[in-house]
N, C-alpha and C positions, 0 to 999 in steps of 0.2 A: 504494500500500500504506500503512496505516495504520501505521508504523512512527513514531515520533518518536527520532530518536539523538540520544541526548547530545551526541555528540562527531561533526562532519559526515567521517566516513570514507567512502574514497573507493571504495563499491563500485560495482563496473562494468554490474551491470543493475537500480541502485538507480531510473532513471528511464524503463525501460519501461515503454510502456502495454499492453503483450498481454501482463500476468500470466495466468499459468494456473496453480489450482490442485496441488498436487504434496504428495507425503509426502517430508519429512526427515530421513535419519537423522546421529545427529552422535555422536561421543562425544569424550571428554579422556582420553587415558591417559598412565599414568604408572607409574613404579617401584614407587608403591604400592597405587594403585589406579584404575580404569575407570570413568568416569560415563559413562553411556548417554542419549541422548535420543531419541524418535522425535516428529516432529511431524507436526502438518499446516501446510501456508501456504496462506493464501488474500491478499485482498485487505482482509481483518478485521486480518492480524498472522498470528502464528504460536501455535497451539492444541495444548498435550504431550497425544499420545495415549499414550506410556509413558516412566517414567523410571526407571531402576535404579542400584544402585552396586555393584561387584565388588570385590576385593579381588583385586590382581594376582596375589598369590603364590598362590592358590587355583586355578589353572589353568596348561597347559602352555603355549596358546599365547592371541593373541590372535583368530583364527578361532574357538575353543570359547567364548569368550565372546558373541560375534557369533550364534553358533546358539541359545545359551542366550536371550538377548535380544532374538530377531528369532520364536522359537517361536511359531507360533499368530498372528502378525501381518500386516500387510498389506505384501508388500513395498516398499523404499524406492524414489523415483525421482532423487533427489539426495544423495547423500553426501561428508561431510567429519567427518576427524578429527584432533585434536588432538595431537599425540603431542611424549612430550619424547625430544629427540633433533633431532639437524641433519637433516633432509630437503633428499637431493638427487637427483633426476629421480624425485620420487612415489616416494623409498622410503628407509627408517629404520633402522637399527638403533639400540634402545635404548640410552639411555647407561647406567641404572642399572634394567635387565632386559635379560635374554636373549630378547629376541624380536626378529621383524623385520616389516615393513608395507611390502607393494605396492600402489601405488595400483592401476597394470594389473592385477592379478592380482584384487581386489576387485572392479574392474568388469569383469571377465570373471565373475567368479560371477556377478553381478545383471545381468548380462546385455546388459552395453556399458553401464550407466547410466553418468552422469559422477561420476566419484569425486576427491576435492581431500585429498592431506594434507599438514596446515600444523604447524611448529613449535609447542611449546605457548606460545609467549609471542608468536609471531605471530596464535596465534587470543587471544591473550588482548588485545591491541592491537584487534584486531578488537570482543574484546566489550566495549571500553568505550563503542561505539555504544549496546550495548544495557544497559549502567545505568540502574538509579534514578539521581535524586540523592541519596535517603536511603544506597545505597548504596556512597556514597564521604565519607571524612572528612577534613579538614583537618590533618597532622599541624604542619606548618609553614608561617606565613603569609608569603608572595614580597611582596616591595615592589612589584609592576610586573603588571599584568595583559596585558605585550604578548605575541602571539600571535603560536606559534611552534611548531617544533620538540617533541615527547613521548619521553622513557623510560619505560622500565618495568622494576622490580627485583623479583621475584618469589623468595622464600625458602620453600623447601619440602625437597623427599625429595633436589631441588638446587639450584641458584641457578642462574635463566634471565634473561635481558634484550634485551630487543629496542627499538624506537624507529619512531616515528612523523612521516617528513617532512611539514611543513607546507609546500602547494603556493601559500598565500596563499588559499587555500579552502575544502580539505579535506584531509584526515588519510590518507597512504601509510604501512600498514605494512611493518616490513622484521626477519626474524630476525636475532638473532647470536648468537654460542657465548660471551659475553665473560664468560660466570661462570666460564668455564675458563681467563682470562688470570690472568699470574703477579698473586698477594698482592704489595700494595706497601705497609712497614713504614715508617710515620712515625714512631715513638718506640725508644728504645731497647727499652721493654718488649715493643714490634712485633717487632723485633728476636730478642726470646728467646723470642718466641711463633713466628717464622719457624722459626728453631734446633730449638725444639723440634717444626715438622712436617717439616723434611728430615732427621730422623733415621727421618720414619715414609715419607717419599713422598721419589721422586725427583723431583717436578714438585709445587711448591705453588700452587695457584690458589685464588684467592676462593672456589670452594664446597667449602672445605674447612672452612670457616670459617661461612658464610654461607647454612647450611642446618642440618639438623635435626640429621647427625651433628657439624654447627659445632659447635651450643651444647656438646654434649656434650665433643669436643674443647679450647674455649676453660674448659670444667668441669675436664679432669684436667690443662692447663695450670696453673690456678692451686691446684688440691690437688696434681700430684707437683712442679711445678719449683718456685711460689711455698711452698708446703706450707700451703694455708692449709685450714684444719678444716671437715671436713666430717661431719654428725651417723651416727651409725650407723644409726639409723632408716631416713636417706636412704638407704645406701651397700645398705642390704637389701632396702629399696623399689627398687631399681636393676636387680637381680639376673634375669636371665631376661627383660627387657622392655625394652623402648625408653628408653636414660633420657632423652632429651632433653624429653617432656613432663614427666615426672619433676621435672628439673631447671627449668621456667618456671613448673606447677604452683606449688612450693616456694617461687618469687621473685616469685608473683603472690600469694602468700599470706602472703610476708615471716614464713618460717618457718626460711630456710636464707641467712646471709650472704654464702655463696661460691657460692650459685644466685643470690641478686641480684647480686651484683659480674659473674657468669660471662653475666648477659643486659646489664647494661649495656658489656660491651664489644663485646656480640653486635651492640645498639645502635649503638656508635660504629664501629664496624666497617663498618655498612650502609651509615649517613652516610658515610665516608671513599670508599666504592667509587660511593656515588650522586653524590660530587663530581664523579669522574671522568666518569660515564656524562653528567653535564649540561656537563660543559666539553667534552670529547671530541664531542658529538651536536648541542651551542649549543641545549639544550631549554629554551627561555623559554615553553613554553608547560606546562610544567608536569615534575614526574617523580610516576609512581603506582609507590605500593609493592604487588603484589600477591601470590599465594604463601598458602600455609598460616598460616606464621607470623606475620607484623608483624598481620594483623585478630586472632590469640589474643594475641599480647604486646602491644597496642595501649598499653594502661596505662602499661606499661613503655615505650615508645618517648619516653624523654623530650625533649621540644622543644630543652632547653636547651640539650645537648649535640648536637645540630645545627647548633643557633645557633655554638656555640663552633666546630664541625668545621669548617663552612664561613667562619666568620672568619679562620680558622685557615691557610686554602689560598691563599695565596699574591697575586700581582697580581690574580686573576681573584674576588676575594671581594665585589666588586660586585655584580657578572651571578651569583655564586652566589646572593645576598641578595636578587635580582629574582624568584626560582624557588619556586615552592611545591608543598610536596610532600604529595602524598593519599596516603591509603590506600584500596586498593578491596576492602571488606568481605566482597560478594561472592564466594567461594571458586571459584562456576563460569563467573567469567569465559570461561573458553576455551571453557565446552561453549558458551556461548552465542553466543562469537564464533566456533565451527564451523557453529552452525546457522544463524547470519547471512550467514556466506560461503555457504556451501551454496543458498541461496535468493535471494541478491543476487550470483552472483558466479561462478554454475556454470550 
């Protein structure tokens, strides 16, 4: 197959020679919304015969999506989907939607086909097979190009992270729930920003912080405890809508002082938890930032203050200064690291 990956993952019927042509369907779903992909593979690569995007809250389950999307089509012979949420034995319930995904159940509709659903940052591990290089960026440059070990820190509607063993040849990926492990407050000011989310949650974890309702959060952090001013304009632009683009809009366009302060701690925030994930994983082979956010705040993602975090961490600021971290542009990683399993790996 004329595939060229990026990054040598290790899929399991990557070096068959009796390819047979097949349709694949894949999607990525999420709390806020469903990308759809159908393909074809052949021995050319993989050719989109449709692509659509849903908006979760628009539908009851994810079966009526599936109907809407497969209308008038040819049906699939391989399928794999994305979903965020722990999977375990081929089946989900969402973390941040009420819905739930059977593998069995899915291929009993298509009629025994083989059906795969993978964590969303496990297929996203997956898709960084199938990157450009145009679409990954340099946010921080590693002193050491030795090969090893990958993370991945994905900020969006949650904060997922997964990791990729290095077999000394190829790239295992493996999920894990560890946006959900406790926040751990380095400064005092950690401290009263901790204070002040267990007066809201009985369990504080990193994506509390480290996703979209983060920014927002780490926003009335510093207007109710620090009181620091925020314009009326904003507070009305707020009203009825999402503020968290609201709030990076305003600090990418250096119009609101406590929407920049509220993303640079959003910033150091990511740094402090990607410390963890590269000492905790010993990823010398890189960490990628992926996710909604860090490819829009890119701007924002200032180097410096990486440099300082990871100076900052203790004996291990070495091997943290060996590690360099991308960002993967890209936003559909995952669909695409579903339709690479689906075709290498089902």
């Amino acid at each position: 197959m004329n595939l060229q990956l990026l990054i040598p993952v290790a899929f399991k019927n990557l070096h068959l020679k009796d390819e047979k042509d097949c349709v694949i369907l894949a999607g990525d779903i999420g709390g806020t919304k469903a990308n759809m992909l159908l393909s074809h593979y052949s021995k050319e690569g993989l050719k989109t015969i449709k692509e659509n995007r849903y908006a979760s809250k628009d539908f009851h389950s994810f079966s009526d999506i599936l109907k809407h999307f497969l209308q008038g089509q040819q049906q699939p012979d391989k399928i794999c989907f994305s979903v965020a949420g722990p999977v375990i034995n081929g089946k989900v319930k969402f973390t941040n939607l009420s819905w739930h995904i059977d593998a069995q159940e899915i291929s009993k509709h298509f009629g025994g086909k083989p059906v795969a659903i993978l964590n969303d940052l496990e297929s996203t591990a997956y898709g960084l097979a199938g990157l450009k290089k145009e679409e990954l960026t340099t946010l921080y440059k590693g002193a050491s190009d030795t090969p090893g070990n990958i993370a991945i820190l994905a900020a969006g509607t949650g904060l997922g992270e997964a990791g990729l063993f290095f077999d000394g040849k190829n790239y295992h990926p493996f999920a894990t729930e560890g946006g959900h492990s406790d926040f751990a407050p380095r400064s005092k000011r950690d401290i009263e920003v901790l204070t002040f989310l267990l007066v809201r949650h009985e369990h504080v974890s990193w994506e509390r912080l480290l996703s979209g309702n983060g920014i927002y959060t780490i926003w009335q952090y510093l207007t109710q405890i620090e009181k620091k001013d925020a314009p009326l304009w904003l507070i009305k632009e707020m009203e009825n809508t999402d503020p968290a683009p609201i709030i990076s809009k305003a600090a990418m366009a250096d119009t609101c002082p406590v929407c920049a302060e509220a993303i640079e701690m959003f910033n150091r925030y990511l740094a402090i938890e990607a410390v963890n994930m590269i000492l905790k994983l010993k990823t010398l082979g890189g960490l990628y930032l992926a996710g909604g956010i860090a490819p829009k705040l890119l701007p924002l993602l200032n180097p410096a203050t990486w440099k300082e975090v990871f100076n900052q961490s203790g004996r291990m600021k070495q091997l943290l200064n060996d590690v360099t971290v991308y960002v993967v542009l890209n936003e559909k990683a995952p669909l695409i690291g579903a339709s690479y399993y689906a075709c290498l790996s089902l």
